[in-house]
C-alpha positions in Angstrom: -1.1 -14.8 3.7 0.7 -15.2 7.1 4.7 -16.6 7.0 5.1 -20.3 7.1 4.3 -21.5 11.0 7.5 -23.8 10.7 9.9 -20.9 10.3 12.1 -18.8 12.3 9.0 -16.8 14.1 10.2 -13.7 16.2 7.1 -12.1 18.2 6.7 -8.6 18.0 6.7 -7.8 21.7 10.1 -8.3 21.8 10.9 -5.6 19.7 8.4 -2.9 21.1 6.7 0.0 19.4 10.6 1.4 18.8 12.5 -1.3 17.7 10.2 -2.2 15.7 9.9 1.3 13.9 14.0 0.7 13.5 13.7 -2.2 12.4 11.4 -1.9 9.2 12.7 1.6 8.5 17.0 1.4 8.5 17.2 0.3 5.2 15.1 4.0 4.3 17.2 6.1 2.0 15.6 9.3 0.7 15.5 10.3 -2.9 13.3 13.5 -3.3 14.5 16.8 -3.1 11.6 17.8 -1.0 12.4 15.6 1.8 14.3 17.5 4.6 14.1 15.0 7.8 12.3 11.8 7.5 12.0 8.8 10.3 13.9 9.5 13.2 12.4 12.8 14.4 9.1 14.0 15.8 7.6 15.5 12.5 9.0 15.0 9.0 10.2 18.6 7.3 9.3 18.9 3.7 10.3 21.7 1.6 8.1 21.7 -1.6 8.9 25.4 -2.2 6.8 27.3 -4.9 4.5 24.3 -5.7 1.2 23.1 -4.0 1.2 20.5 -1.6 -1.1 17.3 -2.7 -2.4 15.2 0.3 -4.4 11.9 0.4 -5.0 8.9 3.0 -6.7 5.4 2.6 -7.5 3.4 5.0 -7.1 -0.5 5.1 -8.6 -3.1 7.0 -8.7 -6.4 7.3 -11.6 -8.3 6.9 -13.6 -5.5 4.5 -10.4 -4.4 2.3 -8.5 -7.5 1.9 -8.8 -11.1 3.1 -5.3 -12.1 4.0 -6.3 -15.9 2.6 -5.4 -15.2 -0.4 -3.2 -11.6 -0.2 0.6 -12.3 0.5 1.6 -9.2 3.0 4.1 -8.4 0.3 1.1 -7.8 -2.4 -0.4 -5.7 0.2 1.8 -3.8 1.2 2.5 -2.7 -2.3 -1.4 -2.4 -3.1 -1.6 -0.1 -0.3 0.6 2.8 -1.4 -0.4 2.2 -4.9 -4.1 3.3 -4.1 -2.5 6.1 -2.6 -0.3 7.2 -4.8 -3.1 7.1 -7.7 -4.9 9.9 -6.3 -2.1 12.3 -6.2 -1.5 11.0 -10.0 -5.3 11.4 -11.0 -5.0 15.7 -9.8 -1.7 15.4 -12.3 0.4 16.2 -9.4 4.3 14.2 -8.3 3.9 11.9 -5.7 7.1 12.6 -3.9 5.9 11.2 0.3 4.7 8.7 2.0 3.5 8.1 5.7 2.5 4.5 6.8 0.8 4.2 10.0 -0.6 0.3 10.7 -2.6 -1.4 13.5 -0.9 -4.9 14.7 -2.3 -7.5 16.2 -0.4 -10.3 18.2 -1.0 -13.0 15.9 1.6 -11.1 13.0 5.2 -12.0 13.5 7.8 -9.8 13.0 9.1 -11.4 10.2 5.0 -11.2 8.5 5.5 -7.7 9.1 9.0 -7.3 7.5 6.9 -9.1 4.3 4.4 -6.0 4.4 7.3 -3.7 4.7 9.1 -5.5 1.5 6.0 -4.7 -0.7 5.7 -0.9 0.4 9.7 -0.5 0.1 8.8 -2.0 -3.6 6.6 0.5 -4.4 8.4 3.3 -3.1 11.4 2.6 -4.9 9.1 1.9 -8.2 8.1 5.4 -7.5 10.9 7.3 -6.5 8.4 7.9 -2.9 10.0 8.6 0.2 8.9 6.8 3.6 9.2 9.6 5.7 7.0 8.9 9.0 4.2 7.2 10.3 3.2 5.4 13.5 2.4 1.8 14.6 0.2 0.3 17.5 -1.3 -2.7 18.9 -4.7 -4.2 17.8 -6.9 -6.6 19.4 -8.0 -8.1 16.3 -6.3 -7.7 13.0 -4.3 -5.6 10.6 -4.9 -2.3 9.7 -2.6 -0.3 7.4 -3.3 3.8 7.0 -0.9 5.6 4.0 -1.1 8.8 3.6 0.5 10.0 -0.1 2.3 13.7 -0.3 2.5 15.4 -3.4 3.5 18.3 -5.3 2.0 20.2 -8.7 2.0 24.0 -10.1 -1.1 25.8 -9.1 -2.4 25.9 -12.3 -1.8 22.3 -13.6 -3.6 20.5 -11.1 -7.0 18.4 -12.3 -10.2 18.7 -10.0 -13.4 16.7 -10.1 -15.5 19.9 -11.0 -13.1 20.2 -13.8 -15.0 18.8 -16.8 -16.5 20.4 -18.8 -19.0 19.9 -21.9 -17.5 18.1 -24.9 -14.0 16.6 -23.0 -13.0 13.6 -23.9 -13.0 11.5 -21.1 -10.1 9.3 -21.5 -10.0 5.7 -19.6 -6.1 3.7 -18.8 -6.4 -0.3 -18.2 -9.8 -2.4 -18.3 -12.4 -1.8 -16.1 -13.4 -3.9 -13.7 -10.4 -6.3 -14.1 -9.8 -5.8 -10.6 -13.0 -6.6 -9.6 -13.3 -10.0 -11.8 -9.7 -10.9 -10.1 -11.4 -10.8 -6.5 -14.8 -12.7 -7.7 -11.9 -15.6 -8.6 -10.2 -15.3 -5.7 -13.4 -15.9 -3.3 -14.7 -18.1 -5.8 -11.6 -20.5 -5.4 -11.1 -19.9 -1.3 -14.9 -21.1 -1.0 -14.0 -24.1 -3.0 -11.1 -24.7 -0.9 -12.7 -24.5 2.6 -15.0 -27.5 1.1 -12.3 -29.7 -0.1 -8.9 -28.2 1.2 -7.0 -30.9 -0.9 -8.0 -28.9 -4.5 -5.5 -27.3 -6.2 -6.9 -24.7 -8.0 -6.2 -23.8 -12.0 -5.1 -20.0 -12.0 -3.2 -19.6 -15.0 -6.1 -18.4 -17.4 -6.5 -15.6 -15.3 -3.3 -14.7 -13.9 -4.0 -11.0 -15.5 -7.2 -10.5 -13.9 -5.5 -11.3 -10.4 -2.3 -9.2 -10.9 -4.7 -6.4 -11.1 -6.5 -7.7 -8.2 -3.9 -8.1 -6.3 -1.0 -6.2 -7.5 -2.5 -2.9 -9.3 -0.4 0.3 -10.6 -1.0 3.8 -10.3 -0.8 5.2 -13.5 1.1 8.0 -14.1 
């Protein structure tokens, strides 16, 4: 959901590409061990020494990821760099990095980004994750937000895909398709708004169902 019309609304042009980068990265301290230079420089230096180095990127955007009718910028930025950091969980490796690069177009304010910043800040310091680098440009249409998770593991700990093998138990965390039911109630209720935009709807019952929706965690 976009901030509040009313408010305080600062546009993003007068910040540039720059100040802006300042802006939603001085509060940025690093925690890992592995992180030698973060923001600020041309490249980030990690130092993950003996270890392999676990890399992962999703890609969101708007309109096929998330609907921004019913996703506060906080949720998603938090979403985001849980469905990164999940991968680097699921090969058993330490999520230690992340890089967030987004797309931006002219109808975000600065302060609507600052709310997407909040929720990936959130996560990071959930996870003990580092914001390290990334990159931000202009869109004609939209938001799009690319995180790319860093991670480390031993050689010979790390989980693959082609791992299994006959007679494992397969082991599942959560409830599937929780998420899934949470977005069915979200478009379910948005459609029932854009016909009578004076209902309030009833969430309650299935507040669960939309915290996993719209606030998942990457299980460790």
């Amino acid at each position: 959901m976009l901030e509040n019309k009313e408010i305080n609304r600062t546009n993003l042009a007068e910040l540039g590409e720059f100040g802006l980068i300042k802006r939603l990265t001085k509060a940025i301290k690093l925690v890992q061990k592995s992180s030698v230079k973060g923001v600020g420089d041309d490249a980030a230096v990690l130092n993950h020494k003996d270890n392999q180095t676990l890399v992962t990127t999703d890609l969101l955007i708007e309109g096929i990821h998330f609907d921004l009718s019913f996703m506060p910028l906080k949720h998603l930025g938090y979403k985001a760099v849980m469905v990164n950091l999940s991968d680097v969980y699921a090969m058993n490796g330490k999520a230690t990095q992340i890089t967030v690069s987004m797309a931006v177009s002219n109808r975000f304010s600065l302060e609507a980004i600052e709310d997407l910043y909040a929720g990936i800040h959130l996560a990071c310091k959930a996870y003990q994750v580092d914001l390290v680098g990334g990159d931000t440009t202009s869109s004609t249409k939209g938001l799009l937000i690319s995180i790319t998770a860093i991670g480390e593991a031993k050689a010979e700990d790390i989980v693959y895909r082609n791992g299994a093998k006959t007679n494992d138990l397969l082991v599942v965390t959560g409830d599937l398709g929780a998420a899934y039911l949470g977005l069915q109630i979200l478009e379910r209720e948005k459609q029932v708004f854009e016909v009578n935009p004076n209902s309030q709807p009833d969430l309650d019952q299935y507040a669960y169902l939309i915290e996993r929706q719209l606030k998942p965690e990457a299980r460790r």
